[in-house]
C-alpha positions as CSV (number, residue, x, y, z in Angstrom):
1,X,28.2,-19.6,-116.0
2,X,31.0,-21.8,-115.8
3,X,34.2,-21.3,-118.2
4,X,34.8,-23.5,-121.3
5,X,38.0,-22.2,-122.0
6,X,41.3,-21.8,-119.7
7,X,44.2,-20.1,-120.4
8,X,47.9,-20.7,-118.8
9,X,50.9,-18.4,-120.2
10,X,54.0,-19.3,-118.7
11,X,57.6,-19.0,-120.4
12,X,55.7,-17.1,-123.6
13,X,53.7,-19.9,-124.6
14,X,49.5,-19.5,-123.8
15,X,48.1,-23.1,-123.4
16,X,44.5,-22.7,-124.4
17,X,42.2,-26.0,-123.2
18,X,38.6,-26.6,-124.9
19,X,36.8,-28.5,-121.9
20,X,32.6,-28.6,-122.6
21,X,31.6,-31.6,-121.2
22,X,32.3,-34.9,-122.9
23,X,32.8,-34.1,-126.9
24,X,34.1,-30.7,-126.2
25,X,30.8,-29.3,-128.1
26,X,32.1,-25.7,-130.1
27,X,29.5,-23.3,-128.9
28,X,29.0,-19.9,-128.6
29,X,30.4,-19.8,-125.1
30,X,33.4,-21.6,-126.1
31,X,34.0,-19.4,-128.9
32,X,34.2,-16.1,-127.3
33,X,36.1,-17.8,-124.9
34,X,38.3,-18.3,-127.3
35,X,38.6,-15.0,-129.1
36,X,39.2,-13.9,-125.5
37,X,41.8,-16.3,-124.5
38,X,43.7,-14.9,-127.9
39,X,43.4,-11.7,-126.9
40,X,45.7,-12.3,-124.2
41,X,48.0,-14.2,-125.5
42,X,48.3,-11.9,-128.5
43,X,48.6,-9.1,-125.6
44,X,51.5,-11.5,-124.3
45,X,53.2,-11.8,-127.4
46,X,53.2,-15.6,-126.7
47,X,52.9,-19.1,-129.0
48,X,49.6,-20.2,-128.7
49,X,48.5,-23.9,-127.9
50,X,45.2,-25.1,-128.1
51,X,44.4,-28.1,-126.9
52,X,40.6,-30.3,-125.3
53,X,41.0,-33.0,-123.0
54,X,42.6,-36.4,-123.1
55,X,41.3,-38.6,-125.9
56,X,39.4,-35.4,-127.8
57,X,40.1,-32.2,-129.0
58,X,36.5,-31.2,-130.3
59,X,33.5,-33.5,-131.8
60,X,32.3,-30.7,-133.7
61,X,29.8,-27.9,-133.2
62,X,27.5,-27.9,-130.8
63,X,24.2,-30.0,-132.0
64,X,21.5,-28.2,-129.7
65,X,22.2,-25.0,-131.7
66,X,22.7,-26.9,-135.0
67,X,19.2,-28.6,-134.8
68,X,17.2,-24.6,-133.3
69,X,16.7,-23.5,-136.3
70,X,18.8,-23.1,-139.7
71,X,19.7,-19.3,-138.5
72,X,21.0,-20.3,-135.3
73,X,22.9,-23.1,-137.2
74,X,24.2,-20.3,-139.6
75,X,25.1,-18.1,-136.9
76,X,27.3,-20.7,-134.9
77,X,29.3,-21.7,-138.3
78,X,30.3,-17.8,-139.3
79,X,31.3,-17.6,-135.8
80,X,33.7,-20.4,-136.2
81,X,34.6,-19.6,-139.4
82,X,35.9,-16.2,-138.7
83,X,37.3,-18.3,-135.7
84,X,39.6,-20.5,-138.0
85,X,40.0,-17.0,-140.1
86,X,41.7,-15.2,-137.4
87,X,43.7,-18.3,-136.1
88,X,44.9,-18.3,-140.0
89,X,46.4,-14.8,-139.3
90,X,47.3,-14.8,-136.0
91,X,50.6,-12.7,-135.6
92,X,52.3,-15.8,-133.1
93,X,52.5,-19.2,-134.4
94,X,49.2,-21.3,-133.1
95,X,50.2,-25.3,-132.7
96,X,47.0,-27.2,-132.2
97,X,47.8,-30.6,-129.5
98,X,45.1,-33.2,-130.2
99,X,44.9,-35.1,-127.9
100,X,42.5,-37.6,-129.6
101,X,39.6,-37.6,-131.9
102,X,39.0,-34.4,-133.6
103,X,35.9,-34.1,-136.1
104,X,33.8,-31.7,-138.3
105,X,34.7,-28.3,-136.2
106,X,37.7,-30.0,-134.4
107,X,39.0,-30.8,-137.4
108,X,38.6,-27.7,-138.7
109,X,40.7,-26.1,-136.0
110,X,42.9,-28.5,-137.2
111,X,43.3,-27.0,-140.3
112,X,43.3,-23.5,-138.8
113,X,46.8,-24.1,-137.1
114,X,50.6,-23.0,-138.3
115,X,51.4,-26.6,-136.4
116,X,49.4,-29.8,-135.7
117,X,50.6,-32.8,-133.2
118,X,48.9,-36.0,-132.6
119,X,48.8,-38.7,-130.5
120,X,48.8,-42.5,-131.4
121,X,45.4,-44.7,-130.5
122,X,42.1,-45.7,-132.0
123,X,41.2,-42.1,-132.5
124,X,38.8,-40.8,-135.7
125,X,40.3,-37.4,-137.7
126,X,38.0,-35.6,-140.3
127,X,35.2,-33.9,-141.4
128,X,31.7,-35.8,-141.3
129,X,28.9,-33.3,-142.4
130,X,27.9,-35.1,-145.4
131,X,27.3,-37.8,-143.1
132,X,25.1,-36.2,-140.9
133,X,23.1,-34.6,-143.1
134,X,24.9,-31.3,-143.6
135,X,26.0,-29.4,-146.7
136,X,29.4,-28.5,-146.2
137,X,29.3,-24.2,-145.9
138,X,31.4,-22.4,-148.5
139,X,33.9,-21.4,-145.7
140,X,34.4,-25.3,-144.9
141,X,35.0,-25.7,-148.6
142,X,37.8,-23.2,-148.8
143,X,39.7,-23.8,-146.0
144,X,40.0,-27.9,-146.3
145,X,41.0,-27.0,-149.8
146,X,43.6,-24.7,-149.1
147,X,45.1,-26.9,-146.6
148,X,44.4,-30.6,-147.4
149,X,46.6,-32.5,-149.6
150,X,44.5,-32.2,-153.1
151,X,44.1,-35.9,-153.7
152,X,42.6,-36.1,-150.0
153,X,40.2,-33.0,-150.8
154,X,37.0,-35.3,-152.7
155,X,37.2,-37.9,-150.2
156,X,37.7,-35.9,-147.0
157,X,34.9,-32.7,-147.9
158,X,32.4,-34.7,-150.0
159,X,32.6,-38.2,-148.9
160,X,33.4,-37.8,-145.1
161,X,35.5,-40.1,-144.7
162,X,37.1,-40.4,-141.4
163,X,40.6,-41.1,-140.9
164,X,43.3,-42.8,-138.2
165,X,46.1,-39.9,-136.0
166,X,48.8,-41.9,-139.1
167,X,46.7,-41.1,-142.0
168,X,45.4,-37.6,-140.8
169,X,49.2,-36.4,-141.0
170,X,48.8,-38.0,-144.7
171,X,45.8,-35.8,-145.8
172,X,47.3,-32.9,-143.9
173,X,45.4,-32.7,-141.0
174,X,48.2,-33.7,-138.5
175,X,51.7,-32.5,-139.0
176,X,53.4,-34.9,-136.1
177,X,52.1,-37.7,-134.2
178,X,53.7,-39.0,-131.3
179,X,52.8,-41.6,-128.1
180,X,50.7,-40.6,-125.5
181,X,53.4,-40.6,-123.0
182,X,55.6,-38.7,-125.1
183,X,52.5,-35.9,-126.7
184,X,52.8,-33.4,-123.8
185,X,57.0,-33.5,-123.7
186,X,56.9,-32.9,-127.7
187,X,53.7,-30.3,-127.6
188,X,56.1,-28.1,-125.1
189,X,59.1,-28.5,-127.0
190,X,58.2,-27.2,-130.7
191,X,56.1,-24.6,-128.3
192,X,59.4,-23.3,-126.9
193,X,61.0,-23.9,-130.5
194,X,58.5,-21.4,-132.2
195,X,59.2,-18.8,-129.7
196,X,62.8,-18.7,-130.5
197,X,61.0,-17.4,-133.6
198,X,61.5,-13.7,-135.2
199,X,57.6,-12.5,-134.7
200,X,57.2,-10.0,-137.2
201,X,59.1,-12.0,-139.8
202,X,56.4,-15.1,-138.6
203,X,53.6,-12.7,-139.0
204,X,54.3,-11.4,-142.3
205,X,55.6,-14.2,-144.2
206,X,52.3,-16.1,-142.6
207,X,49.9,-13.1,-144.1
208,X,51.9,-14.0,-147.8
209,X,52.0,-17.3,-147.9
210,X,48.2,-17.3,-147.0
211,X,47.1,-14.6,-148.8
212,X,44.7,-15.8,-151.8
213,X,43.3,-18.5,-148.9
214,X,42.3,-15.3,-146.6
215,X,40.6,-13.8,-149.5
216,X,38.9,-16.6,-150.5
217,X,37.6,-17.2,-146.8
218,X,36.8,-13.9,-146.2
219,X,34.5,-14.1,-149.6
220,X,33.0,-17.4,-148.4
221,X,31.9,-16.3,-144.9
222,X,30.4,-13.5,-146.6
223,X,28.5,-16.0,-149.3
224,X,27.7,-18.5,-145.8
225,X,26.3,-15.4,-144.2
226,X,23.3,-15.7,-146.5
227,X,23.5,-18.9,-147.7
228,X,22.1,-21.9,-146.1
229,X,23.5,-25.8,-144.9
């Protein structure tokens, strides 16, 4: 089976690149890949960066498992929801690089980050289940709300509307967005900035600031785990 996920730690920073196939699809596969890839940077002590491939992050979930059955569906979604939960609480700052479009699940990693950076083009930002014929899961629910400007929360979770790299930094998806030619020199910069970073004083302030959106995760994965989309 070939690997979804690559790793590269050099200079305490773990570069983490999504690359399955052309919309970076979030599957199984990729997630474990993921979880492991975090275990070693958290083993390294290093910034994580996750990053897809030029012009997208991630177009969302994998559809051949969304469309199996609703239990497969299910399964796939508390998987990346405890995903996003653990990239929440990571103990080293996490800066997701888009590099393009990022929707439904890519977005959501968005939103899972300490740090987000951009990059300048005709690219599309946001969450599109109502669109497609999804009911957004509880855990979707409670993390754009917790990290979405609030007057961006009705029109981003219930009317799906998709957004430009400018005004995703507007509704809080994006915290920086920069040129193509100058995304990979800014991306390693605040990298290296963030490791100058005290780590435990990171990890607990992060846990505080956080804690009533943790809880109500936690209690939403729990409701999606025997819920339904």
């Amino acid at each position: 089976m070939t690997d979804v996920v690559a790793i590269n730690i050099e200079n305490k920073v773990a570069t983490i690149t999504i690359q399955n196939g052309k919309v970076n699809a979030i599957s199984h596969q990729v997630i474990d890949e993921l979880n492991k890839a975090l275990d070693k940077a958290q083993e390294a002590e290093a910034v994580v960066v996750i990053t897809g491939k030029p012009g997208m992050l991630s177009g969302g979930y994998d559809l051949n498992v969304m469309r199996e059955s609703m239990s497969s569906a299910m399964q796939l979604v508390e998987k990346g929801s405890t995903l996003s939960r653990r990239l929440l609480s990571f103990p080293y700052p996490v800066l997701v690089a888009c590099p393009g479009h990022a929707v439904a699940k890519g977005a959501f990693l968005l939103l899972s980050a300490d740090y987000r950076i951009g990059v300048e083009g005709d690219f599309k930002i946001g969450l599109n289940e109502v669109a497609i014929g999804m009911s957004m899961h509880d855990a979707g629910v409670e993390l754009a709300r917790g990290r979405l400007a609030p007057v961006f929360f009705n029109r981003s979770v219930i009317l799906a509307e998709m957004v430009s790299p400018q005004d995703a930094i507007t509704m809080g998806f994006l915290d920086k967005v920069v040129d193509e030619s100058q995304f990979l020199p800014t991306v390693n910069f605040i990298a290296q900035a963030m490791t100058k970073l005290d780590m435990k004083a990171h990890y607990n302030t992060k846990l505080k600031a956080r804690a009533d959106l943790l809880k109500k995760l936690d209690a939403a994965i729990e409701k999606d785990r025997h819920g339904s989309l």
